[in-house]
C-alpha positions in Angstrom: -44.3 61.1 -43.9 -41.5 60.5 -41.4 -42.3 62.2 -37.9 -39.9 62.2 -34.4 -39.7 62.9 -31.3 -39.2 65.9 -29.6 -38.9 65.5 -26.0 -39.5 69.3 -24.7 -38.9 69.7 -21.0 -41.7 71.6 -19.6 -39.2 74.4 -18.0 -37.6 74.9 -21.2 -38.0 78.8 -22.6 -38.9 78.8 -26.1 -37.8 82.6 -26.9 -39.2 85.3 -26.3 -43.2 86.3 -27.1 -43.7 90.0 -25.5 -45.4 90.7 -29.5 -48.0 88.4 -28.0 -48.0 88.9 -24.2 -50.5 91.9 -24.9 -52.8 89.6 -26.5 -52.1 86.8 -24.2 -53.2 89.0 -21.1 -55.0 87.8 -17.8 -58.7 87.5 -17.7 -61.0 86.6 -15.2 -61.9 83.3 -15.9 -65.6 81.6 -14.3 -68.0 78.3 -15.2 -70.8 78.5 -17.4 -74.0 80.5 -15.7 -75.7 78.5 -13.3 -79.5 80.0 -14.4 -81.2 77.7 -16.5 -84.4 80.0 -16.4 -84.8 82.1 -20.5 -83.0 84.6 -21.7 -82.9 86.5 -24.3 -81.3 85.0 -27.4 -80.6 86.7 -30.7 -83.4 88.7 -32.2 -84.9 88.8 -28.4 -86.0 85.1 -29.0 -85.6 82.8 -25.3 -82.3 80.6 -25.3 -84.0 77.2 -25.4 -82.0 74.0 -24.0 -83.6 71.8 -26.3 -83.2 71.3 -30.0 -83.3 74.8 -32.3 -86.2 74.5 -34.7 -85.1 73.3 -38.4 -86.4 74.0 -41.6 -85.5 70.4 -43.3 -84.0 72.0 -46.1 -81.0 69.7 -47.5 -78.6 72.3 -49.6 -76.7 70.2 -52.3 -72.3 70.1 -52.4 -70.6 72.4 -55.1 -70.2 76.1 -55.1 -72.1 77.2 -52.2 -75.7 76.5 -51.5 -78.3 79.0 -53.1 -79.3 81.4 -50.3 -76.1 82.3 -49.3 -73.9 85.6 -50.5 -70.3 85.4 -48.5 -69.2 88.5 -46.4 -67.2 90.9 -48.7 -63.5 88.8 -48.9 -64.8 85.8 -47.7 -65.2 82.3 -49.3 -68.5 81.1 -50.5 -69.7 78.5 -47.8 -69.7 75.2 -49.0 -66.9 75.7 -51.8 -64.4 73.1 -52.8 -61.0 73.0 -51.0 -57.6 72.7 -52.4 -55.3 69.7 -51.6 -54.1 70.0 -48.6 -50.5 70.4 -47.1 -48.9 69.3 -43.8 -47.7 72.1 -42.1 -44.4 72.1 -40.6 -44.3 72.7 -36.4 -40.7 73.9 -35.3 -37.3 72.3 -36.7 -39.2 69.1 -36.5 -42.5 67.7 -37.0 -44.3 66.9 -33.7 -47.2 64.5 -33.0 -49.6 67.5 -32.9 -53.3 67.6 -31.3 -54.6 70.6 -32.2 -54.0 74.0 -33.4 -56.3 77.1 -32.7 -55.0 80.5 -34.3 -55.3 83.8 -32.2 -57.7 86.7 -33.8 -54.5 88.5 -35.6 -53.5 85.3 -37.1 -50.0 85.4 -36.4 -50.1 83.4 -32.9 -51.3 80.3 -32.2 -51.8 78.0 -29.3 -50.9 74.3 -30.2 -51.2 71.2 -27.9 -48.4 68.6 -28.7 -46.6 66.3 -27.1 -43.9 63.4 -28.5 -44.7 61.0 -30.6 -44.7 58.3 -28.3 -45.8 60.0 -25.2 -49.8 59.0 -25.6 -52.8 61.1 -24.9 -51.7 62.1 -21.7 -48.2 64.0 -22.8 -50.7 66.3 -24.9 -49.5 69.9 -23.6 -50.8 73.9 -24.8 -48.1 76.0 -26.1 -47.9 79.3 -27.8 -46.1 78.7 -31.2 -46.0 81.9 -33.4 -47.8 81.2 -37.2 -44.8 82.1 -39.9 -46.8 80.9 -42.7 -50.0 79.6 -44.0 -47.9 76.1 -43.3 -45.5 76.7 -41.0 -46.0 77.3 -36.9 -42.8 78.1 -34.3 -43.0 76.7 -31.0 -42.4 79.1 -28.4 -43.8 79.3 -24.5 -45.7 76.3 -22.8 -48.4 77.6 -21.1 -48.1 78.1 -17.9 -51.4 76.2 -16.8 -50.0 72.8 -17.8 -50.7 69.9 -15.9 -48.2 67.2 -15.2 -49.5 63.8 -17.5 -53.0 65.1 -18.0 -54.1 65.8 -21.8 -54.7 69.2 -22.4 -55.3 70.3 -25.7 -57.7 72.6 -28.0 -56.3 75.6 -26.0 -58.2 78.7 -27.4 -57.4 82.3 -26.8 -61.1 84.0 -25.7 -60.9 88.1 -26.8 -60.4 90.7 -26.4 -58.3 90.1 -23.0 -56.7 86.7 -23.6 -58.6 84.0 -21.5 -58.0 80.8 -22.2 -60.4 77.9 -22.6 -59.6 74.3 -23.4 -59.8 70.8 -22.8 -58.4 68.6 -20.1 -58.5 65.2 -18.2 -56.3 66.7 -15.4 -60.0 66.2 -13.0 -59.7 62.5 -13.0 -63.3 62.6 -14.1 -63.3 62.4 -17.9 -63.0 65.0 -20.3 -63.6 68.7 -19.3 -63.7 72.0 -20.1 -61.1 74.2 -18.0 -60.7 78.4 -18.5 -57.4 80.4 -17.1 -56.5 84.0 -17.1 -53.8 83.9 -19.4 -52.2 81.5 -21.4 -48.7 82.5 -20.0 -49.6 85.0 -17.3 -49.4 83.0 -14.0 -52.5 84.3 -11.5 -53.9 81.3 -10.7 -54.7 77.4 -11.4 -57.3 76.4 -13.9 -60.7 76.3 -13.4 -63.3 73.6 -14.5 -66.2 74.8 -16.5 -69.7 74.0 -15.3 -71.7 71.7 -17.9 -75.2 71.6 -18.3 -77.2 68.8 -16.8 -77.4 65.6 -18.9 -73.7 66.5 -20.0 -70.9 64.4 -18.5 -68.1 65.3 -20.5 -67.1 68.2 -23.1 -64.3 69.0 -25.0 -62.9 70.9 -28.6 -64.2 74.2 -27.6 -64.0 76.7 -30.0 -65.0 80.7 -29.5 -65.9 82.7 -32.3 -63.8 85.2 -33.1 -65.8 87.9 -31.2 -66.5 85.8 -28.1 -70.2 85.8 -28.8 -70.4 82.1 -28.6 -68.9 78.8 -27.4 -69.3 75.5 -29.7 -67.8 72.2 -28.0 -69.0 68.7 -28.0 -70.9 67.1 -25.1 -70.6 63.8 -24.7 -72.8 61.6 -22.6 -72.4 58.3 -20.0 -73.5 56.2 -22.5 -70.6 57.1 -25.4 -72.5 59.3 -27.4 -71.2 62.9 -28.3 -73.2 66.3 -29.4 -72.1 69.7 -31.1 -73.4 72.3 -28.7 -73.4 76.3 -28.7 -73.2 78.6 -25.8 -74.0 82.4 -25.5 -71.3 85.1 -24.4 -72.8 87.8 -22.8 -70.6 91.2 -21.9 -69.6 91.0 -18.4 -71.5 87.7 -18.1 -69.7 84.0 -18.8 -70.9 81.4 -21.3 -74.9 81.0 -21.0 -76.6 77.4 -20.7 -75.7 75.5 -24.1 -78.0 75.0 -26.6 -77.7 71.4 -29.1 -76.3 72.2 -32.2 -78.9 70.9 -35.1 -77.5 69.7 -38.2 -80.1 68.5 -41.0 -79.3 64.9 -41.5 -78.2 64.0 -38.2 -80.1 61.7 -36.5 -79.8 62.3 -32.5 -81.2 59.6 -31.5 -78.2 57.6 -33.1 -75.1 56.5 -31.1 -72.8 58.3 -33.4 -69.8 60.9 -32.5 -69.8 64.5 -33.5 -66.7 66.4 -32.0 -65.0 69.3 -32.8 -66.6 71.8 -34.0 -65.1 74.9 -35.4 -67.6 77.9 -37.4 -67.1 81.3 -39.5 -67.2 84.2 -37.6 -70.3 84.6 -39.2 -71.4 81.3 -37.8 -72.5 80.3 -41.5 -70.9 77.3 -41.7 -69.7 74.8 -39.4 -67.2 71.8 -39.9 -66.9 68.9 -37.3 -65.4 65.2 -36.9 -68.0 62.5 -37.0 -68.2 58.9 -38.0 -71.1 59.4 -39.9 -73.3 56.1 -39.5 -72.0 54.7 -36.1 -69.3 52.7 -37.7 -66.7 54.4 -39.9 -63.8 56.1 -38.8 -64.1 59.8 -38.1 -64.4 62.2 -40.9 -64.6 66.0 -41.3 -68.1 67.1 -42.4 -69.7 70.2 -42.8 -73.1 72.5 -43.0 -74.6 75.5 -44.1 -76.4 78.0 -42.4 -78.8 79.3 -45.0 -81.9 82.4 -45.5 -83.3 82.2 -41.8 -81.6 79.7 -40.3 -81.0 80.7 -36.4 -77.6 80.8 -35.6 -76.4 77.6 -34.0 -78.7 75.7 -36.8 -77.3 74.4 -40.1 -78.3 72.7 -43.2 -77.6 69.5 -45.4 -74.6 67.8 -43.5 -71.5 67.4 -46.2 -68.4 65.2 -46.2 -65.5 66.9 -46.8 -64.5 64.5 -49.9 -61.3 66.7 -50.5 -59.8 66.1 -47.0 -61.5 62.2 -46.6 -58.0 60.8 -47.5 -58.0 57.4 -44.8 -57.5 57.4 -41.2 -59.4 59.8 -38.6 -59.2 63.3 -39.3 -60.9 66.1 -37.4 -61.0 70.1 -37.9 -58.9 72.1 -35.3 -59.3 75.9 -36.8 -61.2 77.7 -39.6 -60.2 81.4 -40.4 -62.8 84.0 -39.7 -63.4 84.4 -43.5 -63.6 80.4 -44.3 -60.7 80.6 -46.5 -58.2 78.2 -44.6 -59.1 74.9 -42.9 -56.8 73.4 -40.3 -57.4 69.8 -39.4 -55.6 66.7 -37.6 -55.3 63.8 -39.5 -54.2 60.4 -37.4 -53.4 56.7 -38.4 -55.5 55.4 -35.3 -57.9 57.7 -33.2 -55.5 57.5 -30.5 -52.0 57.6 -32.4 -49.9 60.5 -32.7 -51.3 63.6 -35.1 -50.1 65.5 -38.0 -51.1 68.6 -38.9 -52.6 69.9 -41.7 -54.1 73.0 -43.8 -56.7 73.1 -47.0 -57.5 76.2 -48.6 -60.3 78.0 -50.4 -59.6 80.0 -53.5 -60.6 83.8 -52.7 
């Protein structure tokens, strides 16, 4: 698969996007809440820092776990993929890092960068989706920061805050929200972690801004899945660990990017499994009582296990269409890529 390089200049106007500047709008943008004491969770239950209970139940690969009946259009959780396709970015094919599709599926924000640039000429841009497979470049956002990797830009509804992920602090990866992904009232600003978190990054918000999953990584090189709460005119609550049966948390391993149904019923993620192999995409269940934020059996993708590191970037609210990165070397340039689910 031939790629090249694209050399955007950051000033460069990619067209004109006033179909999504409505959607794109500013929002006031502030770090996680600072109270650690409970709240109330779902079901009136106390958000709890810790581990979410577990029921141990390991659901076996196929058509779907037993338990669980799909929303009404939606794919069965679980279900086998089709092959999938690279998707075509622009004229050419740029070293892509992530891709995160707005609610009405026809906007995206990307983060790309050249080929040869390195982790650090990773920038967000709005790119208009034309097809399942095929994404138009066209407005870099205006938050960009001069060599700093930004990327897994994520438009937060209903009014268009962005959150994503950035070394511009000098302090490892962060989280970082603005207003507007290209409405200019105001720099950045970092996100708060939780104590005993040093870095974070991939955040994904479900598609009704109820809750933030991201991966929290530690001093000592390990990285966690963890879920926030989005309250209405309150920010993200303290983050709760994601539990996934069959993870082992008190192994060094790396589980990043996370990205769930709108329904939260299944999750898919990057890890390398047992400490050693390279990163893969996985996936779990959320079955019969499961809290939300809890899953079942962990899953390797086997369709989309095809060499290399690959990680999800985007699933689409009904769990029909998978978008993940697929890269030679974990930090070599991207491609982009999309499986989907037969409805």
């Amino acid at each position: 698969m031939g790629r090249r390089g694209w050399g955007l200049p950051r000033a460069l106007a990619f067209g004109s996007l006033a179909a999504a500047s409505s959607a794109f709008a500013a929002y006031a943008c502030s770090p996680f809440a600072g109270d650690e004491t409970a709240r109330e969770a779902e079901g009136g239950s106390a958000v709890d820092v810790g581990m979410p209970p577990i029921d141990g139940t390991v659901d076996a690969p196929g058509d779907g776990p037993p338990g669980v009946t799909p929303e009404p259009g939606a794919c069965v959780p679980g279900s086998a993929f089709g092959p999938p396709r690279q998707v075509t970015v622009g004229v050419a094919t740029y070293a892509i890092e992530s891709a995160r599709v707005a609610a009405d599926g026809t906007h995206a924000v990307l983060a790309a960068g050249p080929e040869n640039g390195g982790p650090a000429a990773m920038e967000l841009f709005a790119a208009r989706r034309i097809d399942v497979d095929r994404f138009d470049v066209e407005q870099p956002f205006v938050g960009n920061a001069a060599a700093a990797y930004d990327a897994h830009g994520m438009i937060v509804p209903p009014a268009g805050r962005v959150v994503f992920a950035s070394a511009r602090g000098g302090v490892g990866l962060q989280m970082y929200g603005a207003p507007g992904l290209l409405v200019a009232s105001g720099p950045p600003a970092p996100y708060t972690l939780p104590p005993g978190v040093d870095y974070a990054s991939g955040p994904f918000v479900t598609p009704d801004a109820s809750a933030l999953y991201f991966a929290g990584a530690t001093v000592d090189g390990g990285s966690r899945l963890r879920r926030a709460l989005h309250r209405p005119g309150m920010d993200f609550d303290v983050p709760n660990a994601v539990a996934v049966v069959g993870v082992d948390a008190s192994v060094n391993s790396q589980e990043r990017a996370p990205v769930v149904t709108a329904d939260e019923r299944e999750i898919f993620y990057a890890s390398n499994g047992d400490g050693a192999s390279p990163t893969t995409i996985w996936s779990a269940v959320r079955t019969g009582a499961m809290a939300p934020g809890t899953f079942g059996g962990k899953a390797r993708v086997d369709a989309l296990a095809v060499g290399g590191f690959s990680y999800p970037t985007w699933v689409s609210p009904d769990g029909c269409e998978l978008y993940f990165v697929r890269k030679e070397t974990n930090e070599g340039p991207g491609l982009l890529f999309v499986a989907v689910r037969a409805r």
